[in-house]
Structure formats: structure tokens, C-alpha cells
C-alpha positions as CSV (number, residue, x, y, z in Angstrom):
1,X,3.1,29.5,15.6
2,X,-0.5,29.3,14.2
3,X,-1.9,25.6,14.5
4,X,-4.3,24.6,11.5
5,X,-6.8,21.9,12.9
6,X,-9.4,20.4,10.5
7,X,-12.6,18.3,11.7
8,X,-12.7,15.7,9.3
9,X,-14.8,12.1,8.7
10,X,-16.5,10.3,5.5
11,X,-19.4,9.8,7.7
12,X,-21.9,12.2,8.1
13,X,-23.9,13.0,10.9
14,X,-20.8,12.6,13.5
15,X,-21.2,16.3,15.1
16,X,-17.7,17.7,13.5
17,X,-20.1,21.1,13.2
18,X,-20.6,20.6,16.9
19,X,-17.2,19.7,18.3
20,X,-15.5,22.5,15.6
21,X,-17.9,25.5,17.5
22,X,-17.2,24.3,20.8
23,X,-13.3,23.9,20.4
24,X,-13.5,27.5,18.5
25,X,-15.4,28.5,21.6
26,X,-12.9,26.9,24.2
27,X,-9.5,28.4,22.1
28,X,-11.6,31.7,22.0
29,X,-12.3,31.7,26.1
30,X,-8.6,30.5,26.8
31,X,-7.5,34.0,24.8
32,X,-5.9,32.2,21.2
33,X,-6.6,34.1,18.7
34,X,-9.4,31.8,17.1
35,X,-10.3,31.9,13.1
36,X,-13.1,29.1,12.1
37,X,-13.3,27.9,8.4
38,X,-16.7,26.9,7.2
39,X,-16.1,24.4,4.3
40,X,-19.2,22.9,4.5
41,X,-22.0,23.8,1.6
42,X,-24.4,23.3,4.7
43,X,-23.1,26.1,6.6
44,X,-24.3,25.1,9.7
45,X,-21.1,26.1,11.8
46,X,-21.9,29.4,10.0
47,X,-25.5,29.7,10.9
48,X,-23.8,28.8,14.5
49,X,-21.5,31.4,15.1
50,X,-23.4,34.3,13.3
51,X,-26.9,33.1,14.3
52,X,-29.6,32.5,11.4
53,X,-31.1,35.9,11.5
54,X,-27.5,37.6,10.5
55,X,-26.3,35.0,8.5
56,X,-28.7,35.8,6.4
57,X,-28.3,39.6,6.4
58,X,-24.6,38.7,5.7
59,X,-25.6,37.1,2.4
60,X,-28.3,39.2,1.3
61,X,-25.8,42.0,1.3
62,X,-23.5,40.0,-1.2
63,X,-20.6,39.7,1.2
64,X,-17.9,37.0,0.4
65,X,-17.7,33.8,1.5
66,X,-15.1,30.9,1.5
67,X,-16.5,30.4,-1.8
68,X,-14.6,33.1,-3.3
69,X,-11.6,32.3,-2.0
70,X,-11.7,29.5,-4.5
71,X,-12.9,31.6,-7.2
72,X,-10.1,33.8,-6.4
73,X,-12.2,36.8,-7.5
74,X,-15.1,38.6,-6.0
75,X,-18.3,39.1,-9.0
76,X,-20.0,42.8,-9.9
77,X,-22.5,43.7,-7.7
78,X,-24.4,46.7,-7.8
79,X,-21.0,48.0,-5.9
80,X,-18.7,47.6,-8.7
81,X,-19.3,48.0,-12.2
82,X,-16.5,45.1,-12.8
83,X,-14.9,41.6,-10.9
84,X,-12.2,42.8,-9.0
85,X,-9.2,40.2,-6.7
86,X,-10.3,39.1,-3.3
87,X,-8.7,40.0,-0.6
88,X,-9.3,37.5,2.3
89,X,-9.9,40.4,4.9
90,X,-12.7,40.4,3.0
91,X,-14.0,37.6,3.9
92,X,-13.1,37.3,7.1
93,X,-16.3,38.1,10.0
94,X,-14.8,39.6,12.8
95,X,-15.9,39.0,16.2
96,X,-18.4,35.8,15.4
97,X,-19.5,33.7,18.1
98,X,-21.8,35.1,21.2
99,X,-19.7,35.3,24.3
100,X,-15.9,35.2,22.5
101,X,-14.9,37.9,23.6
102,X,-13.9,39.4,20.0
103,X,-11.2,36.7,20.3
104,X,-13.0,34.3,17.6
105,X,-13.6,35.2,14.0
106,X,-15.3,33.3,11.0
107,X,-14.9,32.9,7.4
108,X,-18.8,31.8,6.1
109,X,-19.9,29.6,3.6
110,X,-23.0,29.3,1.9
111,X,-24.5,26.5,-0.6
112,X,-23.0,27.5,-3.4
113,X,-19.9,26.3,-2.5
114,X,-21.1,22.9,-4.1
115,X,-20.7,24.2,-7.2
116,X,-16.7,24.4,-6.6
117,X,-17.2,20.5,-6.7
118,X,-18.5,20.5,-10.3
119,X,-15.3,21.9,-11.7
120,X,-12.3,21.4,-8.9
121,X,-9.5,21.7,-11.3
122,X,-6.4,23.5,-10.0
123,X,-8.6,24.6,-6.9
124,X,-6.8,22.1,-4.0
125,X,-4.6,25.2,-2.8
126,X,-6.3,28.2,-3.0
127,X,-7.6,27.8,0.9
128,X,-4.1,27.0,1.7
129,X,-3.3,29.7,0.0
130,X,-5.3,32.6,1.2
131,X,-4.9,31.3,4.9
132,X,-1.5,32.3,4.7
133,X,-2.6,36.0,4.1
134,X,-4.0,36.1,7.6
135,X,-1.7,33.6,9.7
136,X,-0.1,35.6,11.9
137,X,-3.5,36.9,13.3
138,X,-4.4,33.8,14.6
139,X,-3.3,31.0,17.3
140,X,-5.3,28.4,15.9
141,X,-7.3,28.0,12.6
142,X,-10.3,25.2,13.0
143,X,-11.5,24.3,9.7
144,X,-15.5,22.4,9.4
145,X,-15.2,20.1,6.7
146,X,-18.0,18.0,4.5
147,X,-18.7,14.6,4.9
148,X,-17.2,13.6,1.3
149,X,-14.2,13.3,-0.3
150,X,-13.4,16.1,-2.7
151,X,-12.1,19.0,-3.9
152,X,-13.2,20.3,-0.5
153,X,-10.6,17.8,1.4
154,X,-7.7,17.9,-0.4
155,X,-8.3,21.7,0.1
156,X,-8.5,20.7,4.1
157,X,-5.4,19.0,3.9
158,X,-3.4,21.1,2.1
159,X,-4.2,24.1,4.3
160,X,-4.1,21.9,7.6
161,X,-1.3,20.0,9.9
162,X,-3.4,18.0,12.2
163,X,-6.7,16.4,11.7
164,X,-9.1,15.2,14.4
165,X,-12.1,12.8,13.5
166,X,-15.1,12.8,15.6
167,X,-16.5,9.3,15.9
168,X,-20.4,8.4,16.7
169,X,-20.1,5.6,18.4
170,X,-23.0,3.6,16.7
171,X,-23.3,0.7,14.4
172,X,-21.4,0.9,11.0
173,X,-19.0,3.5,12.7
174,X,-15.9,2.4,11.2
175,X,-17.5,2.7,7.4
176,X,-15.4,6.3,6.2
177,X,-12.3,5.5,8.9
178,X,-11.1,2.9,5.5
179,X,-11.6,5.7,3.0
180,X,-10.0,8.4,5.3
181,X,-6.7,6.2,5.7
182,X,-6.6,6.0,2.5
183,X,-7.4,9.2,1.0
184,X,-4.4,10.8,3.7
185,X,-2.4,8.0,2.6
186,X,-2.6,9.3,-1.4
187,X,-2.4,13.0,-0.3
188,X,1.1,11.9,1.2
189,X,2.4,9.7,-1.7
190,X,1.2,13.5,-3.8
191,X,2.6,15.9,-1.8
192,X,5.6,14.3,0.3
193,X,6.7,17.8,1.4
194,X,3.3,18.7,3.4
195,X,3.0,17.3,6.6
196,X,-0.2,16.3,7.7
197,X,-1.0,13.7,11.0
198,X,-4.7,12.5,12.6
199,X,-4.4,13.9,16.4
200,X,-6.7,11.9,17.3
201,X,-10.4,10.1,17.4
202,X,-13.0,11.8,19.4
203,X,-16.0,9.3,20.7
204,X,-19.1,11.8,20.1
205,X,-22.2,10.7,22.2
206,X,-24.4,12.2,20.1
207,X,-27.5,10.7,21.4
208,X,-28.2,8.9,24.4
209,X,-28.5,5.2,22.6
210,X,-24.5,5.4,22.2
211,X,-24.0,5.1,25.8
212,X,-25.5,1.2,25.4
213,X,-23.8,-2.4,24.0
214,X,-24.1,-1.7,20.8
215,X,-22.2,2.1,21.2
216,X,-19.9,0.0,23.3
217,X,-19.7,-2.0,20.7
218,X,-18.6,0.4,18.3
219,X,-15.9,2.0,20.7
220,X,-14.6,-1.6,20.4
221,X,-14.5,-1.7,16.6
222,X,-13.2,1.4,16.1
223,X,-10.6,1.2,19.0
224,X,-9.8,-2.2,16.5
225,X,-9.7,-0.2,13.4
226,X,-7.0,2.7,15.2
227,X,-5.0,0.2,16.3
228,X,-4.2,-0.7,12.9
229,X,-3.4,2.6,11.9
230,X,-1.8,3.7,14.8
231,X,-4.3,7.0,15.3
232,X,-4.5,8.3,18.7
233,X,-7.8,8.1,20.8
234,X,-8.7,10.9,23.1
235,X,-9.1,10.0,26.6
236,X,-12.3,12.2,27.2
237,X,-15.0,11.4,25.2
238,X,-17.9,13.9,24.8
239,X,-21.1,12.6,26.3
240,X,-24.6,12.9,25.4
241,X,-26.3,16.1,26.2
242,X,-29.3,18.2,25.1
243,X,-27.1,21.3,26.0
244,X,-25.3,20.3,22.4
245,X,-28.1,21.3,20.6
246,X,-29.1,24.3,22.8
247,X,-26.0,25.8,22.1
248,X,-26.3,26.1,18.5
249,X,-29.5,27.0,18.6
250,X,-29.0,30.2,21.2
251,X,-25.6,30.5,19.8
252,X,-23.3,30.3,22.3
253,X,-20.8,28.1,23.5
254,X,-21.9,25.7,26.3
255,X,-20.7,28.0,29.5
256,X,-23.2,30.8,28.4
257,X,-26.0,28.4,27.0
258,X,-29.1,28.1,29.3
259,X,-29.7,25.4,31.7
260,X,-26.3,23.6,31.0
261,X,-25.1,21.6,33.5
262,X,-21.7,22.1,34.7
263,X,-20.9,18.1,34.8
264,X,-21.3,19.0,30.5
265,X,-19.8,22.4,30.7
266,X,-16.1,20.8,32.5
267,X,-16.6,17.7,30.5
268,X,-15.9,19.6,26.9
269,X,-13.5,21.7,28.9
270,X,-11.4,18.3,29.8
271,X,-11.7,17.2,26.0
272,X,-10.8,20.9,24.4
273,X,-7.6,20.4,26.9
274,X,-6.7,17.5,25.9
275,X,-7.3,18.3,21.9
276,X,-4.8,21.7,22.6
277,X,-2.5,19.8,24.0
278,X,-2.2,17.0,21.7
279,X,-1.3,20.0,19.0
280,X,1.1,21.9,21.3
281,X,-1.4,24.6,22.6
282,X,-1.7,23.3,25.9
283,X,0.2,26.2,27.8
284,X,-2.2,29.1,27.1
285,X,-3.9,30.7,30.4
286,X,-7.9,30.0,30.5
């Protein structure tokens, strides 16, 4: 049964780009059939997986991205003298990310996905939607989300089940865990049939100041602020490395990226374990 997992937090700058490439990475390397969604305008887990240099190829040559998908059509191009119905295939890149072994595809996004927030009438399903054209090819579907509430989240939680949320653990780190608890809590009240739960909170030491008082600080506050809610905490938190960083830049997940340390490299692999697990993909040979 495929397993739709969306990275999601009303606080930017948390690493959900990050932790979404390396889980895609660690599902990819354990054999799952791995599809990432890029809902992000940014497009960084898309400049990730392709690398810069053919990302942009990809949209110089007028290829669909996820932003078709929620104009349901794809436009005339020099191609086609006429719009014609997207098929998701389409869409799809196969075989993105360096090192995954062909088992870890992408569907791209580019900036002008923003402009699906200007008029998102009617558009909350389509993702949902599409992603059950291409299901059955996949184990798990890991869906990159913006740091906002909009069109672009409700579209995240109608095509997801389980939701993770990365946590920074620096001061003010509990400011979007409010607006999240509420915004599932309306989704549900909505849409009582669809089934949507928070896996869990994943501490990101994004820099090396988290690892101080006031990170442990934070861990303390938002510890406080699950508690309340009743969200799971994962065990293994994801400590500070420059490897992070590397690894997007080279493209590759952290067992192939230069110069990582293998204290880094097992200490994702605990985390990516515990998040498969925690969904019910824990008994998949590495």
C-alpha cells in the first residue's frame, strides 16, 4: 500500500527541503519505490534532485511541472498548435536523485506555482487527484511543502495520510506549531472522511547554535506545546552538520556526498528508520 508523507511547518527555514531529499534518498537506497513532490514555488528540493544545471534544461524545454497538475491542462508550445489534458506521466522525472539507483523519481516545480495562490478556487484536489493516476508505482510518496498556509496545504493534506514536521530548535520555535493544529483541526471538521495524522516532530539541528541552552530551551517548549496535542516526537534527532548542505549542493544523498562522516551518515539512517516505521514501512530490506 503506497504511504503519502508530507513535510509540513508554518515556519520557514526548518530544513523540510533537507529532511524530504534525504528521506527520498533513504526510501530510495532501502529499494521503495520513491516519488518526491515539489510543492514549493522555491523549488529547491527540485534544484536538489535534478541538479541546477538540468533543472534548468528541464524548464527551458517547456516540460511540465506540478504546476500543471493544478491547471489540469498543459499550454501550446511550439509542440502543439493547441492546449491539450495532462497526463501526470508527464510530469513525472524519472530516475532523479544521484545515486538512487533509478528507484527515486520527481515531479518539479518551478516559481510559477505562486501564481496557483492568486486564484485557488476549486484547486485543493487536483494533487490528490492526479497522485492517484500513478499510485501503484510507488511505495512511498514524500511531498516538500511551503512554509504558508494555502491553497498549497490543503492540497498537501488532501493528497497525504501522515504528516511529519521538522522543528529548528531555536527561539520562537513553537510560532506555526498553533496555526498547524489548527489548520489540521479545520481540514478535519471539512473533510471528516479523509484521514490525516502528524507522525511526528523531527528536532533539526540546523546549525551548530541549536545544540546550546537556548536550543535546549526550545526542545523544552516545543516538547510542552506536543504534549498538548498529543504529537509524537522522534527519538533521533538530526544533528548539525556541514555534510547537510554539501549534499544538496553535489546532489547526492549523504552516503555518496564527499567528506561525510559516518557518525552523520548512520545518524539520518537511525531517523529515516524510525520515520518508516512510524508509517508502517519499517520491514523493507536496506
Amino acid at each position: 500500500m503506497t504511504k503519502v508523507l508530507s513535510l509540513i511547518n508554518m515556519k520557514g527555514g526548518v530544513g523540510k527541503t533537507t529532511l524530504a531529499m534525504q528521506l527520498a534518498h533513504s526510501a530510495a537506497a532501502k529499494k521503495l519505490r520513491t516519488l518526491a513532490v515539489d510543492l514549493d514555488p522555491q523549488s529547491n528540493l527540485s534544484q536538489a534532485l535534478m541538479g541546477p544545471r538540468d533543472y534548468v534544461k528541464h524548464l527551458a524545454a517547456k516540460n511540465p511541472t506540478v504546476v500543471q497538475i493544478f491547471d489540469e491542462y498543459v499550454p501550446t508550445d511550439s509542440r502543439s498548435g493547441s492546449p491539450r489534458l495532462l497526463d501526470i506521466t508527464e510530469v513525472v522525472v524519472k530516475g532523479a536523485g544521484h545515486g538512487a539507483n533509478g528507484m527515486l523519481d520527481l515531479i518539479p516545480s518551478r516559481l510559477e506555482l505562486s501564481r496557483t495562490l492568486k486564484n485557488p478556487h476549486g484547486k485543493e484536489r487536483r494533487l490528490a487527484k492526479a497522485l492517484t493516476q500513478v499510485r501503484n508505482d510507488y511505495d512511498l510518496i514524500i511531498i516538500d511543502c511551503a512554509p504558508t498556509e494555502s491553497v498549497l496545504t490543503d492540497a498537501a493534506y488532501f493528497a497525504s495520510r501522515y504528516v511529519i514536521v521538522p522543528i529548528k530548535p531555536e527561539f520562537m520555535a513553537t510560532i506555526g506549531l498553533p496555526l498547524l493544529a489548527r489548520s489540521l483541526y479545520e481540514f478535519r471538521l471539512e473533510n471528516e472522511d479523509h484521514e490525516i495524522e502528524i507522525s511526528g516532530l523531527a528536532f533539526n539541528h540546523s546549525s551548530s547554535y541549536s545544540a546550546g541552552p537556548e536550543g535546549q530551551q526550545s526542545i523544552e517548549d516545543v516538547t510542552a506545546e506536543a504534549n498538548k496535542h498529543g504529537w509524537h516526537i522522534f527519538e533521533n534527532q538530526i544533528r548539525y552538520s556541514a555534510s547537510y548542505a554539501k549534499s544538496a549542493r553535489e546532489g547526492t544523498p549523504l552516503s555518496w556526498t564527499s567528506y561525510a562522516r559516518t557518525d552523520v551518515i548512520q545518524g539520518f539512517r537511525r531517523f529515516a528508520d524510525e520515520v518508516f516505521e512510524q508509517i508502517g514501512l519499517a520491514k523493507v530490506s536496506a
